[in-house]
C-alpha positions, 0 to 999 in steps of 0.5 A: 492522505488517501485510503482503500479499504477492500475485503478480498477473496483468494489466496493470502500469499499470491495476494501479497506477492501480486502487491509487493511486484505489482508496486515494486515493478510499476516504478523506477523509484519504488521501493519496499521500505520495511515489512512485517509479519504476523501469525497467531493460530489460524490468523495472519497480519501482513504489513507492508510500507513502500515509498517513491518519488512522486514527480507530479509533487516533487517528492516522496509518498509512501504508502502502508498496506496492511492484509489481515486474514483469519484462516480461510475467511476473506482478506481485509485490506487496508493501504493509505498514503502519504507524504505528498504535501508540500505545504507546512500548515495544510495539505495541498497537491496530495495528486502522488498519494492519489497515483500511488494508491491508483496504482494499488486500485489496478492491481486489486 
């Protein structure tokens, strides 16, 4: 498993719209598996959970990223992967999880 954890300022939307084409063009094997999104007030949660196949792991890694803004104060981003263990008891060439979120760190 790997985590990013950032504090962003900018616009709530474009962040999120950057994120979503920015995962979804940058691999052929990318998708978006679910979404959610939340309003209360002033404040909003979005959460977005995205997967490909991981060719350095010979398997599929997700990775779930979550913004959280209340009004025009700043966006706190989480993302954290996971999957890219082959391994039954421990985690071993977690190298996808690493490359997921890598791509995620480029955009930010």
């Amino acid at each position: 498993m790997a985590k990013l954890e950032q504090t962003i300022n900018g616009d709530f939307e474009q962040l999120l719209n950057k994120i979503e084409q920015g995962i979804l063009g940058g691999n052929v094997s990318a998708s978006l598996e679910d979404s959610s999104d939340f309003c209360d007030g002033e404040s909003r949660c979005s959460v977005r959970v995205f997967e490909r196949y991981s060719y350095a792991g010979n398997n599929r890694v997700s990775m779930n990223v979550t913004m959280f803004q209340n009004a025009d104060g700043p966006i706190h981003l989480s993302a954290i992967t996971s999957g890219g263990s082959q391994a039954m008891f421990f985690k071993i060439n977690t190298l996808g999880e690493e490359t997921f979120l890598d791509k995620l760190r480029e955009m930010l």
